[in-house]
C-alpha positions as CSV (number, residue, x, y, z in Angstrom):
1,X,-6.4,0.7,18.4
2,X,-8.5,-0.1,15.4
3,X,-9.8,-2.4,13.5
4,X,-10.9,-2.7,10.0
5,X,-12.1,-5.9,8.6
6,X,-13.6,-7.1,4.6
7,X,-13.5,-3.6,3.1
8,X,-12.9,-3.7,-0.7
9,X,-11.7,-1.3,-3.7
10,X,-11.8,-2.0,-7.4
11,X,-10.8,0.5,-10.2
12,X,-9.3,3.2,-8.7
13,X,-8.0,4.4,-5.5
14,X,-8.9,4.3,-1.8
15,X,-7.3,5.6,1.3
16,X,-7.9,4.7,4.6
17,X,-10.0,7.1,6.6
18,X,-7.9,5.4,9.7
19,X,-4.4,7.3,10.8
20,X,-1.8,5.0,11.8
21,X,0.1,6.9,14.8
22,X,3.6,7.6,15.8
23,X,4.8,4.9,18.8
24,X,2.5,2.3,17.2
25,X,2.6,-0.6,14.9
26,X,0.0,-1.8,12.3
27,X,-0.6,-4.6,10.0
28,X,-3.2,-4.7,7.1
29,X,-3.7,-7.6,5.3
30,X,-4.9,-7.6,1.8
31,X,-6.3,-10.4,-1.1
32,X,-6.2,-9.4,-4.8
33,X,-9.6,-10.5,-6.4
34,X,-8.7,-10.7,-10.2
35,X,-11.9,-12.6,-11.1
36,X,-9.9,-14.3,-13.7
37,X,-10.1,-11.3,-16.1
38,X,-7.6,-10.5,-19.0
39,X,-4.7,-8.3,-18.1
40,X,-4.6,-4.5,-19.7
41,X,-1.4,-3.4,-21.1
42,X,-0.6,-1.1,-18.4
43,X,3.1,-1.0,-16.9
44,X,1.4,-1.6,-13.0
45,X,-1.8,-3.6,-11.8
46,X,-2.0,-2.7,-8.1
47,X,-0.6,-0.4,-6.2
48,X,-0.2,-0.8,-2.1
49,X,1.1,2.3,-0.1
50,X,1.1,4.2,3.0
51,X,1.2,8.8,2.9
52,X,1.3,11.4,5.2
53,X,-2.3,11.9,7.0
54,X,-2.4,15.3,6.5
55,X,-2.7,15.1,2.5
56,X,-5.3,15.1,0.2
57,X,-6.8,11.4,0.1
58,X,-8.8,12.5,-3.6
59,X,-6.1,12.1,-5.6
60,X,-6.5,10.0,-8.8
61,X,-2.8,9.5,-9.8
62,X,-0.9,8.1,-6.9
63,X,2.6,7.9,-7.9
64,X,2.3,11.5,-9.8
65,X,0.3,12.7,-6.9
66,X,2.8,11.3,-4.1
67,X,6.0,13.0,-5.9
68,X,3.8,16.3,-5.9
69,X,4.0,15.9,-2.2
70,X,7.8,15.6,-1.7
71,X,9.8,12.3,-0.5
72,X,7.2,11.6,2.7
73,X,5.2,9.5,0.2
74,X,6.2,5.2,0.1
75,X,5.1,3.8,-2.7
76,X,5.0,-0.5,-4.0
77,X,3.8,-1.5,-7.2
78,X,4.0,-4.8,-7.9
79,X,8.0,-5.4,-7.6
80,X,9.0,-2.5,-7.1
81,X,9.7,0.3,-4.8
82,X,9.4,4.1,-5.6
83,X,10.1,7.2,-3.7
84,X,9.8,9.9,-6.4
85,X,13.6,9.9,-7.4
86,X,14.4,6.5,-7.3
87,X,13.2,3.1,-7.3
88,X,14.3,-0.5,-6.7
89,X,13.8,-4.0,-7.0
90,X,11.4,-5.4,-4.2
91,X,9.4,-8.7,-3.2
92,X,7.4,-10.6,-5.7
93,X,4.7,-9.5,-8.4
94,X,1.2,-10.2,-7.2
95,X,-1.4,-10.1,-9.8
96,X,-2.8,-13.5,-9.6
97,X,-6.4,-14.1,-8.1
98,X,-6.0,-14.8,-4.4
99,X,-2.4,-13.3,-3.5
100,X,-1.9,-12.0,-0.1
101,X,0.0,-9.3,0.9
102,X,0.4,-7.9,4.2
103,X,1.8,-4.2,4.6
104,X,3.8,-3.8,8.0
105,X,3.9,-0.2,8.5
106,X,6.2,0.6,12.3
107,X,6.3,4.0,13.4
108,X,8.2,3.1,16.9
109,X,11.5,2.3,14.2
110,X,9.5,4.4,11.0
111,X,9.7,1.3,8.6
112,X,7.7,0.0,6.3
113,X,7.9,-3.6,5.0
114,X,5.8,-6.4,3.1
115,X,4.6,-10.0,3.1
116,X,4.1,-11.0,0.1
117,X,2.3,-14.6,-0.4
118,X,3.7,-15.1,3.1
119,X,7.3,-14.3,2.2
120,X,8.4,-11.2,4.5
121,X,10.9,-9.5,2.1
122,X,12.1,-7.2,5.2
123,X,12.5,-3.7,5.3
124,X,11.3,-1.8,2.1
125,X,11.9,2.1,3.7
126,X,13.4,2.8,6.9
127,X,13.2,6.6,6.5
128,X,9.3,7.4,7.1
129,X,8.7,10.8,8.9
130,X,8.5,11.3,12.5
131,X,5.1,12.9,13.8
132,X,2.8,13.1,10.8
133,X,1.1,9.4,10.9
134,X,0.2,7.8,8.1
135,X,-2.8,6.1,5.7
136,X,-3.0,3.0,4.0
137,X,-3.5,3.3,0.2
138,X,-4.2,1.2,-2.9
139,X,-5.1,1.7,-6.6
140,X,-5.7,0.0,-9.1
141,X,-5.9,-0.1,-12.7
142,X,-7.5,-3.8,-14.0
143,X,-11.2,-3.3,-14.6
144,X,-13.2,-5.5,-12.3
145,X,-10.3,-6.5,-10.2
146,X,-10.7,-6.1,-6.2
147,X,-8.1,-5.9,-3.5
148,X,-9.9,-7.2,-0.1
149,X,-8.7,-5.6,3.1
150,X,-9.1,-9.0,5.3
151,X,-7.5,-7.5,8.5
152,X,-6.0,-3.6,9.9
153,X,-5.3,-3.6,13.3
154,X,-2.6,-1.5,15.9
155,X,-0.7,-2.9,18.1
């Protein structure tokens, strides 16, 4: 089991140096610090995603660098869902100071799902791979914005 508590990132991208393990279960809960500031014209704010463990965490462009690795990559932005060839409708936005979102990452059933604003939206991929384990990941783009990692633990 571990535990991570009050870790933050702003601008940019960080990957957990923890490995979540098959036949476990983790939940990391995460605040979005916006500080108030004015919103960019960028498509996405904040990204929140799990990879394979055995990647290269130094990647700059998640989304292009998660394609570059084939379909093992799960990727949310705000509202949406994206596994290289297709994404979906999904959750709620959260880009306002405060918001809470909690990823549920299951590698007893290999599931992912969110709580967003403590609304569980259920099941966003039920197809991760068996026997690789997994990172949490998040980026983003708004200067001086922060996203909080309150809470990681197994169970």
């Amino acid at each position: 089991m571990f535990n991570i508590t009050r870790q933050r990132v702003a601008n940019g991208v960080v990957v957990s140096g923890s490995v979540i393990k098959d036949m476990s279960k983790c939940n990391c809960t995460l605040r979005l610090n916006t500080h108030c500031n004015q919103l960019s014209a960028n498509a996405w704010k904040v990204i929140v995603c799990v990879f394979p463990s055995h990647h290269d965490s130094k990647a700059v462009a998640l989304d292009s660098y998660f394609c570059g690795h084939g379909r093992n990559s799960f990727v949310s932005f705000a509202t949406r869902l994206y596994d290289c060839n297709k994404d979906s409708s999904y959750g709620e936005k959260f880009d306002k100071d405060g918001n809470i979102i909690v990823v549920h990452l299951d590698l007893i059933n290999y599931q992912l799902s969110y709580t967003i604003n403590g609304k569980k939206y259920g099941v966003a991929y039920d197809n991760l791979t068996k026997n690789v384990g997994y990172r949490l990941a998040v980026g983003l783009t708004e200067a001086n914005w922060e996203l909080e990692l309150l809470w990681c633990c197994n169970f």
